[in-house]
N, C-alpha and C positions, 0 to 999 in steps of 0.2 A: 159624134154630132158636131157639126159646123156651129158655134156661135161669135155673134160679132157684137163688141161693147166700144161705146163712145166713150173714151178716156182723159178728164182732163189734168193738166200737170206735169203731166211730162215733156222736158224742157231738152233735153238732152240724152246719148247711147248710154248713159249709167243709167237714168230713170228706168229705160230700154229692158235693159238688164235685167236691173228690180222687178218688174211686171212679170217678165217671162219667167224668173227664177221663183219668184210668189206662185203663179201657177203651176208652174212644177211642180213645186213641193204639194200642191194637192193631187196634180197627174203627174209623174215623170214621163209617162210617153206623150203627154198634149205636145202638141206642134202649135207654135204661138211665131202669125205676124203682124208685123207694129208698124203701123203709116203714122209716125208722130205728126206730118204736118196735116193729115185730116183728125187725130186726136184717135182713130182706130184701131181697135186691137181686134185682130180675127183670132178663134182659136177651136183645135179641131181637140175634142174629149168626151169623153165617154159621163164626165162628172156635170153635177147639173148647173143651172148657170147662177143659181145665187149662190154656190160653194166657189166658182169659180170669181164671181162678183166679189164675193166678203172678201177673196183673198189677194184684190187686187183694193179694195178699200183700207184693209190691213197694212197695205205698204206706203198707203197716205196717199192716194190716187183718189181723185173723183170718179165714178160714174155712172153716166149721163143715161145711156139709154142698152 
């Protein structure tokens, strides 16, 4: 399942990182892309989106929608 989160915070390729490697560790196969200058994160997973949400709040990320 395709879901897309408006992420704010992320200021730089380590944030990058952070977000994608936080997801991970709830799916290791999600495919995670990061457009830091529109703030979005797309991510394709099988897990649902507020497991994937908490674990991008988890890493001290805002978000938004």
């Amino acid at each position: 399942m395709n879901q897309i989160f408006t992420v704010t915070g992320m200021t730089c390729g380590h944030c990058e990182k952070a977000v994608t490697r936080a997801l991970q560790q709830v799916d290791p196969q999600a495919q995670v892309l990061i457009d830091r200058a529109q703030n979005r994160v797309q991510v394709e997973s099988v897990h649902s989106r507020e497991a994937l949400a908490h674990a991008i709040v988890e890493e001290g990320y805002a978000v938004l929608a």
